[in-house]
N, C-alpha and C positions, 0 to 999 in steps of 0.2 A: 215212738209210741210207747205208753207205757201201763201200768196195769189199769184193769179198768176199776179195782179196789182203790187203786191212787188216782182215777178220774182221770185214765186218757183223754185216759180223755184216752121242652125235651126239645126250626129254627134254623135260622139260614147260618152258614160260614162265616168266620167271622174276618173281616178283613184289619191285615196289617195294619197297628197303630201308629205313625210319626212319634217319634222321641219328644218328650217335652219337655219344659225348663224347671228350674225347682219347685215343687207342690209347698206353697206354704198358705195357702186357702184351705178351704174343703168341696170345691167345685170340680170333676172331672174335668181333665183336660183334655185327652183324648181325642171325643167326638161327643156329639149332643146327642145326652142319654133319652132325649124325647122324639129320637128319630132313627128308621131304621138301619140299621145296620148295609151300610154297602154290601153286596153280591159281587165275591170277583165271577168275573166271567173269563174262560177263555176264550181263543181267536173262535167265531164262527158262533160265538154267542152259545157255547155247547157250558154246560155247569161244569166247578173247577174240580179238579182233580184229577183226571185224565181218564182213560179208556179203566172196566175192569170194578174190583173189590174198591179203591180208592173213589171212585165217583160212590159208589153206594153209602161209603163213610163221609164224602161230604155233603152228601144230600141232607143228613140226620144228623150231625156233629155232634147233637150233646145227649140224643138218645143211645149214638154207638157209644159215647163216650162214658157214659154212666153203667151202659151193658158190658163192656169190656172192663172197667174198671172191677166192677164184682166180680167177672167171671176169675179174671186171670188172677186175682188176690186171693179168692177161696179157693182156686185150685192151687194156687204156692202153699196154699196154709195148712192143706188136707194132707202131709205127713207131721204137722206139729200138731193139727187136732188129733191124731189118731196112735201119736207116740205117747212115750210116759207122761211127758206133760200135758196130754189132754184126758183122752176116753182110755189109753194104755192097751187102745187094740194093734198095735205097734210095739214092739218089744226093745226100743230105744227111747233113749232121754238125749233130749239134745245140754249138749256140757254148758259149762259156765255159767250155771246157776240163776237166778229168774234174769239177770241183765241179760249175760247170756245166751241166756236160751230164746232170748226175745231179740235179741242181734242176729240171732241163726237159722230161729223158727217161724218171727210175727216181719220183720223187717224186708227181707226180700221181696215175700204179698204184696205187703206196704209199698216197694215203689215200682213194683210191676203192674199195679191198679191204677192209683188217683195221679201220677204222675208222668209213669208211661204210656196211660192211654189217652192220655191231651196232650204227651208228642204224637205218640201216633195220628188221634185226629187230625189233628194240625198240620201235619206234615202231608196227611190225605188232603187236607181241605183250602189249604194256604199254600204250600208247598216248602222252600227253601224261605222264600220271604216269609213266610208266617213266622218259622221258628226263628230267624234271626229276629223279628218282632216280638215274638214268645220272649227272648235271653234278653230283650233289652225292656220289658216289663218286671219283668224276675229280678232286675239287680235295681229296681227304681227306688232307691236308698235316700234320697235327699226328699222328706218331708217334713222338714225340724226339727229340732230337738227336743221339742217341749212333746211331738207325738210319742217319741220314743222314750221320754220321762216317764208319761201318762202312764204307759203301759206299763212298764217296769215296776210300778209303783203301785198303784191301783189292783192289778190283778191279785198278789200277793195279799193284800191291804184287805181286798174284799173276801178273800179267802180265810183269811185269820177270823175277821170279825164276824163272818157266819161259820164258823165253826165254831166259836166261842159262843155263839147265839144257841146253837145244835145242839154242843154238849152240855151248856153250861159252867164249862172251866176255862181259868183265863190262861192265855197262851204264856210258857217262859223263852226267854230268850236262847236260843240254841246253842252252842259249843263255837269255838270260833272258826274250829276245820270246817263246819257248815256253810258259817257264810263264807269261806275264802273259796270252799268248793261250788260255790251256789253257781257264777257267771261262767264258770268251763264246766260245767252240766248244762248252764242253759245254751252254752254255741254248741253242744253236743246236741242239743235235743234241736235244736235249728236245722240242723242238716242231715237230723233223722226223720223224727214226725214231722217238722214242719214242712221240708224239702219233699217227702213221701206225700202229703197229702194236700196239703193248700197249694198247688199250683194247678191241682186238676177241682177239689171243689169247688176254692173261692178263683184261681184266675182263669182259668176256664170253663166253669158250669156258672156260676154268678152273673156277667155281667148279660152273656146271653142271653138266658132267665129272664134278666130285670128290662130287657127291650122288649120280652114278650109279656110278661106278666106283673111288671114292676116289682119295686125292689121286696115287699110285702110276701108278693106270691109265688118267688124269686126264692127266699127264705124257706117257704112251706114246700118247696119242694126239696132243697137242697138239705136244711138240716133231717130230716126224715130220713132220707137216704143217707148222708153221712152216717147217721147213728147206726143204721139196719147194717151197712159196711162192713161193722163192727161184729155183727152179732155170733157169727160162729164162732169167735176167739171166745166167749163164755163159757164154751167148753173144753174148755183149754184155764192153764194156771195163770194165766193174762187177766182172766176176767174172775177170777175164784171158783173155779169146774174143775171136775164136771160135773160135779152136782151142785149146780148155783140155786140161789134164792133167785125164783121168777121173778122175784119184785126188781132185783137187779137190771135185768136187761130193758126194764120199763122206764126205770128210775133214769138210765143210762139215754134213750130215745128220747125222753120228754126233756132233759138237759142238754142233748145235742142243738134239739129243736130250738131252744131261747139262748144257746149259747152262738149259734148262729144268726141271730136275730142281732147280737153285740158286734159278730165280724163282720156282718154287712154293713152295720153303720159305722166300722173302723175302714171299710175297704172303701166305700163309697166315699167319707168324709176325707181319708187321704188321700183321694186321687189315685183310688186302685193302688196302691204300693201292697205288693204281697211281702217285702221284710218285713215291714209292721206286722200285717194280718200275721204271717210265721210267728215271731216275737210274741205275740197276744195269746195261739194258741199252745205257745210253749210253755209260755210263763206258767200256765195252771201244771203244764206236765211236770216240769221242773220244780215247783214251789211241792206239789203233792211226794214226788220220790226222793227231791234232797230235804227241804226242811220241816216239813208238816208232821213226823214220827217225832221229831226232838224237842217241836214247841207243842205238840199236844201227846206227852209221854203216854199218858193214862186213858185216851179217848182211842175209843175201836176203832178199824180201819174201814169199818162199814159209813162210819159218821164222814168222810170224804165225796161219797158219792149224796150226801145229805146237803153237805157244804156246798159243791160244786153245784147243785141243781138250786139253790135257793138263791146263791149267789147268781147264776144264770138269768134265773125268771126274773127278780130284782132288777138287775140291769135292764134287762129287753120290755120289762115293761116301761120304765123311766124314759127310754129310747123311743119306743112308738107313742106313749103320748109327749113327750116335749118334739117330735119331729111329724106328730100325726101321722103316722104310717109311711113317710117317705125312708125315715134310716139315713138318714146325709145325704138320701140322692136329690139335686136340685130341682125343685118347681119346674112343671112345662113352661117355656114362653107363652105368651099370649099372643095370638097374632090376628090380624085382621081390624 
């Protein structure tokens, strides 16, 4: 996760997915997304989970799962809001300076929310087969190589050109230490932010979502809450606090919102592969803290969050009209 000045950047259980063969369509392979979702049940037809706290969590899987997430991330975070690096009603600074202090102080939260609490669910609501089903989603790597072009490319690509749009200066090519640093920042940021957060919004709150509400209303609920996730690190030096420009944390919500509207139709069109979706959300972290200060020297670091939201809306809207509101997820059959 990284600053929010550089643009870090409710259903039944869900049953185990069958492994499937290389994604090189855009069709889910899984199960037919116009139908619902299996019910394990246990012996005696009793709901899965067992006796206790774990039936109550898989009764509700994605309403615990969004309630846990906030909770236990804003309670990790409440000594770095409260130290020097946030409101300073704490009389420590966490070291090693903004990287640092964001590996010590924002990073723990991080994967004790979006991550640990879709083990948790899962592990309430599926049990042992969920999560070996869970680890063999997570590593579903083989969707082509031209997905994993797109993104590499494109993300960066659209970021230059609406920040060039933003400020009106044109980007210069960066130092060569930049780009040789760019690809071991971005596997760094793969298995911080992205490991930290996409496996609990987009492979665990999404797909549920889009059996209840499709992929549209799916979107309106998930990016919302992703963004809100965010919202106490603002007053902290994560998001430029404590005394931030309210227009920030607004700027920040309404670009989660359409930036989510792009990872739906990346997760949907690749056949759910969350290293893509990771890869996509990183690429903006990545691009904003290693190269975005040396190809726009003279543009304020306010103009990022300008970039990243225009760039967002742009995309997501291109996306819901050339797919009509579905976002890659296929057409119902017709039947009868």
């Amino acid at each position: 996760m990284t600053r929010a000045c550089r643009a870090d950047v409710l259903v039944a259980p869900r049953q185990p997915r069958p492994e499937e063969p290389d994604v090189t369509t855009h069709t889910p392979v899984d199960h037919d997304p116009h139908q619902p979702r299996p019910t394990e049940q246990a012996p005696g037809g009793k709901p899965p989970g067992g006796p206790g706290p774990r039936r109550v969590l898989a009764r509700h899987p994605v309403t615990w799962f969004f309630t846990l997430a906030f909770a236990l991330s804003w309670l990790a975070w409440t000594p770095y809001i409260l130290s020097g690096n946030g409101l300073g009603l704490w009389h420590f600074t966490f070291p090693g300076g903004a990287l640092g202090s964001q590996l010590l102080g924002v990073l723990p939260g991080a994967y004790l929310g979006p991550i640990g609490s879709a083990l948790l669910v899962t592990w309430c609501a599926e049990g042992r087969a969920g999560l070996r089903a869970w680890r063999r989603r997570m590593t579903r790597f083989r969707v082509g190589a031209r997905w994993y072009a797109l993104v590499l490319v494109s993300v960066p690509a659209a970021l230059i050109v609406c920040t060039a749009a933003v400020s009106g200066q044109d980007p210069v090519l960066p130092p060569a230490a930049v780009l040789l640093a760019y690809l071991p920042a971005l596997a760094l940021q793969m298995v911080t932010t992205g490991l930290a957060e996409e496996p609990g919004w987009r492979e665990f709150a999404m797909p549920r979502l889009q059996d209840r509400y499709g992929p549209l209303g799916a979107t309106l609920v998930v990016g919302p809450l992703w963004g809100a996730w965010h919202l106490p690190l603002f007053l902290t030096e994560w998001g430029g606090g404590p005394h931030v420009d309210p227009v920030k944390p607004v700027e920040f919500m309404a670009t989660t919102l359409a930036f989510s509207a792009v990872l739906t139709w990346l997760f949907n069109r690749s056949g759910e592969s969350m290293p893509l979706v990771m890869l996509a959300h990183t690429s903006v972290n990545n691009y904003f803290s290693t190269a975005w200060t040396d190809m726009f020297p003279s543009v304020p670091d306010a103009v990022t969050g300008h970039a990243f939201l225009l760039a967002s809306v742009t995309a997501a809207l291109i996306l819901l009209v050339v797919t009509r509101g579905r976002l890659g997820l296929r057409p119902a059959p017709v039947t009868g």
